[in-house]
C-alpha positions, 0 to 999 in steps of 0.5 A: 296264198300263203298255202300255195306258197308254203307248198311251193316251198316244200316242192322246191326242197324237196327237188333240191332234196333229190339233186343233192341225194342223186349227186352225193350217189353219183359222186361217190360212184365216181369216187369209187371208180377212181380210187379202186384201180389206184387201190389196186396198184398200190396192192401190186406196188406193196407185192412187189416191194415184199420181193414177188415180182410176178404181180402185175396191174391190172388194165383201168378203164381210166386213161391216164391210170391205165397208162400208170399201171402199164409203166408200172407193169413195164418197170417190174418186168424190166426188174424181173429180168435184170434180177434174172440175169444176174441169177443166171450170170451167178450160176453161169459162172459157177458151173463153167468154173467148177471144172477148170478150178478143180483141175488146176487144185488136183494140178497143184496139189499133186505137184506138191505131193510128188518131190521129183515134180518140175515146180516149173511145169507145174506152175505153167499148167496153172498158168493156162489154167489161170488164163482159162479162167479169165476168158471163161469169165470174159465169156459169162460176162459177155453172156450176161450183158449182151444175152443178143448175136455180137460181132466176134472181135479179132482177138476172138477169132481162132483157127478151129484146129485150135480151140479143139486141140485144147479143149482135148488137152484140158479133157482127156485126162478127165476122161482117162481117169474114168477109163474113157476115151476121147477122140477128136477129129476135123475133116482137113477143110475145117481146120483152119476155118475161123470161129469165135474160139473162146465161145466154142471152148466154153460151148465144148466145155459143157458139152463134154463134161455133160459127156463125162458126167451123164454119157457112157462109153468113148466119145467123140468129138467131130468137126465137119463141113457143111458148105459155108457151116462149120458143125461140130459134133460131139457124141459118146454111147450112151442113149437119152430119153427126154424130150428135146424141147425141155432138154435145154430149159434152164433147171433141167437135169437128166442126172445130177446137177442144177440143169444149167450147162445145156442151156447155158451152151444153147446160149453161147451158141446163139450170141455167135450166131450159131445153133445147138441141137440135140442131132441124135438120142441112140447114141446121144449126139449134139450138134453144134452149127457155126456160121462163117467168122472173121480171119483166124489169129496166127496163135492157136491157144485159148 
C-alpha cells in the first residue's frame, strides 16, 4: 500500500514538474515577445534623440504596442518636417536676400564715393530697396508657415504691368553691367490683370538672376494671354541639358550654386495657385502660368 502511494506521489511531482517547466518556457516566450518590440522603440527613440531623424518603428504584432510605435512614427516625421521647413525658410531667405542686399551695398557705397552724387537720391533707391526687402521676407515667411494655395489679400494684388516694370528697374543694370540686355513686354490684354504681385516678383527674381548667373545672350522677359491664364515667360540664348523632372529638386544645380532658387519659385508658384515649368531647353525658356486674381491695386509699386 505504501509503494503504490509513494508512486502515486512520484507521478504527481513529477506531472506537476512538467507544468511548472512548460509554463516558466511559455512564460518566458511571451515575455520575450513583449519586450522585444518595446526594445525595439527605445532603439529608435535613442536614434532619434542622437539627431537621426530617419529611424522609424517597426510594426508589432501587439495592438497596443503597434499603436505606440506608429505615434511615435507619426511624431518623428511631423519632427522631420518642422526641421525641414525652418532649413529651407533658412536657405529661402538667404538666396532671395543676397541680390537686393548687395544691390543697395553697391548703391551705397557708390554714393559715397561719388561727391557730386545727390545723397537724396541715394537714400531713396535704398528706401525701396529696403522696403524690397521687407516684402521678400513677408514672402518667405508666408512660404514657410503656409507651404498650401492661399488666398491673395488685396494688398497683394497688383496690376501686372506693375510687378514687371519693376522687376526691370531692379534688373537691367545687372544685366547692362555684363554687357547683356534685357527686354520686357506684355501683349496690351495683360497689363493691367491683377496678380499676386510680391509673389510674382520674387518668382521673376529667381528666374532672372538664374538667367544672368547661368544663361547667355539677351533675355527676355513675356507676358501673355492665355484666356482666363496669365503665362509669363522668361527666356535668354542659352541651351540646358538636365533633365526637367530633377531640374526643380531642391539642391540641384546646373552651375554654381546650393540649388534652391528653382525650387524655391516652383514654390511660390504654386502657394498662388500657379505652375512653373521648364517651357523650352534651346533656347531655355520657363514659363510661368497664373490663374485669375483679385482686383488690381491702383498703386503700381512692390
Amino acid at each position: 500500500m505504501w509503494g503504490r502511494v509513494l508512486l502515486g506521489w512520484l507521478a504527481l511531482g513529477g506531472v506537476v514538474l512538467i507544468a511548472l517547466t512548460a509554463a516558466v518556457l511559455v512564460a518566458r516566450r511571451q515575455a520575450r515577445a513583449l519586450t522585444a518590440p518595446l526594445e525595439a522603440l527605445s532603439r529608435q527613440a535613442r536614434a532619434v534623440t542622437k539627431g537621426d531623424l530617419t529611424a522609424r518603428a517597426a510594426p508589432s504584432p501587439i495592438a497596443e504596442i503597434d499603436q505606440v510605435a506608429r505615434t511615435h512614427n507619426a511624431m518623428v516625421e511631423r519632427l522631420a518636417q518642422l526641421l525641414q521647413r525652418e532649413r529651407d525658410f533658412t536657405a529661402n531667405a538667404s538666396h532671395q536676400l543676397r541680390t537686393p542686399l548687395t544691390g543697395l551695398q553697391l548703391g551705397l557705397e557708390t554714393a559715397l564715393t561719388d561727391p557730386h552724387a545727390d545723397p537724396r537720391a541715394a537714400l531713396q533707391e535704398a528706401l525701396e530697396s529696403t522696403g524690397h526687402l521687407h516684402h521678400t521676407i513677408d514672402e518667405v515667411l508666408r512660404l514657410a508657415g503656409a507651404g498650401q494655395p492661399s488666398t491673395q489679400t488685396p494688398a497683394a494684388v497688383q496690376p501686372l504691368s506693375g510687378v514687371l516694370g519693376f522687376a526691370e528697374q531692379r534688373w537691367h543694370g545687372l544685366f547692362a553691367d555684363t554687357g547683356r540686355r534685357l527686354t520686357v513686354a506684355a501683349e496690351p490684354e495683360t497689363q493691367d490683370a491683377p496678380v499676386p504681385g510680391r509673389t510674382v516678383g520674387q518668382i521673376l527674381d529667381v528666374l532672372l538672376d538664374n538667367t544672368l548667373r547661368h544663361g547667355r545672350g539677351r533675355a527676355e522677359v513675356t507676358a501673355r494671354s492665355l484666356g482666363d491664364t496669365i503665362a509669363i515667360d522668361v527666356q535668354d540664348e542659352g541651351s540646358i541639358r538636365t533633365d526637367p523632372a530633377v531640374l526643380f529638386d531642391r539642391g540641384h544645380t546646373t552651375g554654381a550654386g546650393a540649388g534652391i532658387g528653382l525650387a524655391l519659385a516652383k514654390d511660390l508658384a504654386e502657394t498662388a495657385g500657379g505652375r512653373l515649368a521648364l517651357a523650352g531647353t534651346d533656347p531655355t525658356t520657363f514659363t510661368l502660368l497664373l490663374p485669375p486674381c483679385g482686383v488690381p491695386e491702383v498703386t503700381h509699386s512692390l
